[in-house]
C-alpha positions as CSV (number, residue, x, y, z in Angstrom):
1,X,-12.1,10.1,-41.2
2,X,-9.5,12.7,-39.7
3,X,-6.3,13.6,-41.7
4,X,-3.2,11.6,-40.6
5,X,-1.5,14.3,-38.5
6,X,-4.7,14.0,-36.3
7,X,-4.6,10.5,-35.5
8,X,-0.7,10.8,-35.2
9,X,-1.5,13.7,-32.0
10,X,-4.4,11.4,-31.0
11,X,-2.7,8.1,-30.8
12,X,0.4,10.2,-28.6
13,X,-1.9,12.0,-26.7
14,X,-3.6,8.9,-25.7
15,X,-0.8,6.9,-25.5
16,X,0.4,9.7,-22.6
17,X,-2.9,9.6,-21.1
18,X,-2.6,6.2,-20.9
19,X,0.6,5.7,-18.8
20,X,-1.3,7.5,-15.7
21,X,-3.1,4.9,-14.1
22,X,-6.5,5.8,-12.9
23,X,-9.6,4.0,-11.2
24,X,-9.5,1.3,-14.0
25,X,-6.1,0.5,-13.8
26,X,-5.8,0.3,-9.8
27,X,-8.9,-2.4,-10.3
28,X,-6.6,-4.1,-12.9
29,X,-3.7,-4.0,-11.0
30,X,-5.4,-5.1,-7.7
31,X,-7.0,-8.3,-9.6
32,X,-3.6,-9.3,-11.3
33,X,-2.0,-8.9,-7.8
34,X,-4.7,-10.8,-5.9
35,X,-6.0,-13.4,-8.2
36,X,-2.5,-13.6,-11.1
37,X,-2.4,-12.6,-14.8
38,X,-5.3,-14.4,-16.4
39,X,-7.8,-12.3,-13.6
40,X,-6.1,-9.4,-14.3
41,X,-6.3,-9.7,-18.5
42,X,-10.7,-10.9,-18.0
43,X,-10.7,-7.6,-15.5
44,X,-8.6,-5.4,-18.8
45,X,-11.2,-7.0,-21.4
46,X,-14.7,-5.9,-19.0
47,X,-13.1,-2.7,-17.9
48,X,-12.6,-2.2,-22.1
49,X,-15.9,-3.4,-23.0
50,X,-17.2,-0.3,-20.6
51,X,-15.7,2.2,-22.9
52,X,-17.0,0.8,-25.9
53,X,-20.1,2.2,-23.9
54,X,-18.8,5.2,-23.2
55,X,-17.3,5.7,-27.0
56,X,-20.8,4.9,-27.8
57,X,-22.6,7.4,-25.9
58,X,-19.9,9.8,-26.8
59,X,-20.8,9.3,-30.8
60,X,-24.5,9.1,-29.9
61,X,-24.6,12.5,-27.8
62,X,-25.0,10.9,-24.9
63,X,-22.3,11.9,-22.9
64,X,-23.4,15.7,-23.6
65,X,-26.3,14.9,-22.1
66,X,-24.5,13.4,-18.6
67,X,-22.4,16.9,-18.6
68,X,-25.6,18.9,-19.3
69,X,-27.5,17.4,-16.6
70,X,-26.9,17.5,-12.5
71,X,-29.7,14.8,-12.0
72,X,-28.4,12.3,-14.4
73,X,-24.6,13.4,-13.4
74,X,-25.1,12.8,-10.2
75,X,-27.0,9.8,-10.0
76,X,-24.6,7.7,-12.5
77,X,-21.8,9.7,-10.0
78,X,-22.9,8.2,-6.8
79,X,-24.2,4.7,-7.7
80,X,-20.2,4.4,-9.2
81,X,-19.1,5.6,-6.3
82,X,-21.4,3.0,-4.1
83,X,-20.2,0.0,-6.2
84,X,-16.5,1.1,-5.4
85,X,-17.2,2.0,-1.6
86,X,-19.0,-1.8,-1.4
87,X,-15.6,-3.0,-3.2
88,X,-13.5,-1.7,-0.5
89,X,-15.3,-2.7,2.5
90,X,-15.5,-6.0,1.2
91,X,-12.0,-6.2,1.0
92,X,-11.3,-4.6,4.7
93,X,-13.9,-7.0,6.1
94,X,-12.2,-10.0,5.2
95,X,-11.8,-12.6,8.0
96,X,-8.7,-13.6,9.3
97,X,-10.1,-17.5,8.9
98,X,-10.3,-16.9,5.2
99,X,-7.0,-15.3,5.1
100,X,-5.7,-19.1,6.7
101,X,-6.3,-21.1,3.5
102,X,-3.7,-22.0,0.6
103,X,-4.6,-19.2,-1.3
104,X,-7.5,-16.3,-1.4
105,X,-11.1,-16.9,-2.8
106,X,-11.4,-16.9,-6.2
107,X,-14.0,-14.7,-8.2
108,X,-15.0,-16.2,-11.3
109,X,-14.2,-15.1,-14.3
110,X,-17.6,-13.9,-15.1
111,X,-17.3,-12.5,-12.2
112,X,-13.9,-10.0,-12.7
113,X,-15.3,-9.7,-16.3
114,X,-18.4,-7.7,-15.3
115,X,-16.9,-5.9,-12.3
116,X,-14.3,-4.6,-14.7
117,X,-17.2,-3.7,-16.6
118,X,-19.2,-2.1,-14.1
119,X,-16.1,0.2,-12.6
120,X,-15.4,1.6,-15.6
121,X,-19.2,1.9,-17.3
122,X,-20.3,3.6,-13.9
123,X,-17.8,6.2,-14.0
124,X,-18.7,9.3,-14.9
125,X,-15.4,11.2,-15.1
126,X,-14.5,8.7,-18.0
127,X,-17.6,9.5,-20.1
128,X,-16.8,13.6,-19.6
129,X,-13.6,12.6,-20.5
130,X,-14.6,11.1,-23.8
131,X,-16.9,14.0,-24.5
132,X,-14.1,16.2,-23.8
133,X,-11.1,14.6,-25.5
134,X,-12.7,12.8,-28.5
135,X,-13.9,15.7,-30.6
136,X,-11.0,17.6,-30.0
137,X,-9.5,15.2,-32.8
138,X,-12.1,15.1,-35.3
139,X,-13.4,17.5,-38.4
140,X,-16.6,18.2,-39.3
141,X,-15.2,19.4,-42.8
142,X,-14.4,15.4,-43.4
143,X,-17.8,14.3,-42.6
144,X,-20.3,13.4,-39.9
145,X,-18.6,13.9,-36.7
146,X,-19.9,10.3,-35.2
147,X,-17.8,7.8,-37.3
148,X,-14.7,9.9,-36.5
149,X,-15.3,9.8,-32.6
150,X,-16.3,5.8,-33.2
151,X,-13.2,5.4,-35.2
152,X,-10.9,7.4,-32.8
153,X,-12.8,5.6,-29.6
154,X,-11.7,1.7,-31.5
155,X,-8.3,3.4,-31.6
156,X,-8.1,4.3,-27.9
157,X,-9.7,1.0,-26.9
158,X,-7.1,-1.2,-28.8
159,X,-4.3,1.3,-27.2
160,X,-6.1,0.6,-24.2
161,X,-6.0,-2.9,-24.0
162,X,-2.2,-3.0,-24.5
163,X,-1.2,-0.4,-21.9
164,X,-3.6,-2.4,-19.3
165,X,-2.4,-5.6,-20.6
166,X,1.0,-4.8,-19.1
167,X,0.4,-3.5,-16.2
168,X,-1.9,-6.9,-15.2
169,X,1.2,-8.8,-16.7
170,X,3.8,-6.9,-14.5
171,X,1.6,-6.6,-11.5
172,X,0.9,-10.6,-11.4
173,X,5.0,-11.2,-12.1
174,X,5.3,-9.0,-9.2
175,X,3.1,-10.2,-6.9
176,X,3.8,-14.2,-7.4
177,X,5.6,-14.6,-3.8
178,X,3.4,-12.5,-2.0
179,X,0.2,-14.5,-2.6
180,X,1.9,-17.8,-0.7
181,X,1.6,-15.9,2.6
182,X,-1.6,-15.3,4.7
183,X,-0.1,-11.9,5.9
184,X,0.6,-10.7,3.1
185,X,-2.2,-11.3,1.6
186,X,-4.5,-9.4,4.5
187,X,-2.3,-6.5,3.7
188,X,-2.9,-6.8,0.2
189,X,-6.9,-6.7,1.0
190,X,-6.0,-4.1,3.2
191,X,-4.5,-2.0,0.5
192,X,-6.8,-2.8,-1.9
193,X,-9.9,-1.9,0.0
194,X,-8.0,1.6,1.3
195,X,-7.7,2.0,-2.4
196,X,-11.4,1.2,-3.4
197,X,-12.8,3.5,-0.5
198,X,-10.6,6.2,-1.9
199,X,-11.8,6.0,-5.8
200,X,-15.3,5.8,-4.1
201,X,-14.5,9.0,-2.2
202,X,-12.9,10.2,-5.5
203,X,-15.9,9.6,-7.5
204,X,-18.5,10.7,-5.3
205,X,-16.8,14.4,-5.6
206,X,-15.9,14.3,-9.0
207,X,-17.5,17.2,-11.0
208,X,-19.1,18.4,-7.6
209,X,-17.9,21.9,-8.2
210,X,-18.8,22.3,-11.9
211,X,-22.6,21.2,-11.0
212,X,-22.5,23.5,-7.4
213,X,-23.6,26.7,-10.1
């Protein structure tokens, strides 16, 4: 396994990686806001079990594999960015009759379970990212590279789950007198979808330059 001054820079280095919300952490937030704090802590535990995946295919090679490759790059690249795209107009297309009711529709668990899932599992940024940041941390001079990245990759999925818990806990404290009005709950499925289309958008041009060669 690495030394201890290793996983002390790993687990800050994460930690500050962490803080900077990205795609899974607007989902997370967006759930918590629309739906309270248990959907937002089911959306934290799917979007999490997506980067055992991607911890997985990091150890396994993978990931090096997705970088390598334009085809398989861009075809995990754009069916993320479809899933997100079909999120946000979703969200914009919302009837005003459905916005008249006590409160919004409800998804299932299940249901915010394996969308979590799904946004963060088709995302190819976060599985260059693991291939990128991962090894940085281990040494091949302590053994076969793969345990480390599975032990570092447990490490950033339990560090994970914390930093995401609290932002689904704050954003569903926050958001507990907006969900009693209609209006303000069509601009919350406003913003949300504006924010889906934009990840989409974000995804769909992600690594688009590094494959152009």
């Amino acid at each position: 396994m690495p030394d201890l001054t290793a996983l002390t820079l790993f687990v800050a280095s994460t930690l500050a990686l962490l803080l900077v919300p990205g795609p899974a952490v607007l989902y997370i937030v967006t759930r918590s806001v629309t739906q309270g704090r248990s959907a937002g802590l089911v959306s934290v535990l799917g979007v999490h079990l997506g980067s055992v995946v991607h911890v997985a295919a990091a150890a396994l090679g993978v990931s090096a594999l997705l970088a390598a490759s334009a085809t398989a790059f861009a075809v995990v690249k754009y069916l993320g960015a479809a899933y997100l795209v079909w999120l946000g107009v979703r969200k914009l297309m919302t009837r005003s009759g459905e916005l008249d009711a006590a409160a919004p529709p409800a998804a299932s668990r299940s249901r915010l379970f394996w969308e979590g899932f799904v946004v963060n599992v088709l995302n190819p940024k976060t599985a260059i990212f693991f291939l990128a940041f991962l090894p940085q941390f281990t040494d091949p001079a302590r053994g076969a590279v793969a345990p480390q990245i599975m032990l570092l990759g447990v490490i950033w999925i339990l560090l994970g789950v914390a930093s995401d818990g609290a932002y689904a806990l704050l954003a569903s404290a926050m958001a507990g007198r907006l969900r009693g009005s209609a209006r303000a709950r069509r601009r919350l499925d406003t913003g949300s979808g504006v924010v889906y289309l934009g990840l989409g958008a974000t995804a769909a041009l992600t690594g688009q330059a590094a494959h152009a060669a």
